[in-house]
C-alpha positions, -999 to 999 in steps of 0.1 A, spaced: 530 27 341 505 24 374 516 22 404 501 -12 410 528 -22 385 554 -11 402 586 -30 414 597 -30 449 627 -10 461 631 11 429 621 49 426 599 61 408 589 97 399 546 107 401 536 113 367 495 122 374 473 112 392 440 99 370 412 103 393 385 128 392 375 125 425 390 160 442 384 146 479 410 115 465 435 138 448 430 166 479 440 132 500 469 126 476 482 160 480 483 160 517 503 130 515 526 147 495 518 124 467 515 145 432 532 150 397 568 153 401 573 138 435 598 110 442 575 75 453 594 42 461 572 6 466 586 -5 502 565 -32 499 537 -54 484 510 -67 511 480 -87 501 458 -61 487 478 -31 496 509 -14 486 536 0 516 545 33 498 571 57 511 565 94 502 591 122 514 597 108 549 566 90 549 559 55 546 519 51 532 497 21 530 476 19 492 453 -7 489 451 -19 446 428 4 435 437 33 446 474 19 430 457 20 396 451 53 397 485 70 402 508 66 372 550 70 372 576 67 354 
C-alpha cells in the first residue's frame, strides 16, 4: 500500500521507495525515510501528510505520498 493510503496513528514499516529520481530518494534517506524503517501518519493536512520518522516529525505533500510504499 502507498503511503497516501495510509491511516492516521498506526505504524507502518517502509517497504521501497518507487521513484527514480536519486536527488528524491537521496532526500528520503537523509530523512531517515527507507526500506525497513518504522513511519507513523501523525496527521493528514490538505495536500500534505505530517509524517513522523525516528524522532522526526516530516511534512509530505500527496505526491510525493504516492511514491513510498508500506506495509
Amino acid at each position: 500500500m502507498k503511503l497516501s493510503e495510509a491511516t492516521e496513528g498506526k505504524e507502518y514499516i517502509i517497504k521501497d521507495i518507487l521513484i527514480d529520481d536519486e536527488e528524491v530518494v537521496s532526500f528520503l534517506f537523509s530523512l531517515g525515510c527507507y526500506s525497513g524503517e518504522e513511519i507513523t501518519v501523525i496527521s493528514r493536512l490538505r495536500g500534505s501528510f505530517v509524517v513522523s520518522i525516528k524522532e522526526g516529525r516530516y511534512s509530505f505533500d500527496n505526491q510525493l505520498a504516492e511514491f513510498i510504499e508500506v506495509e
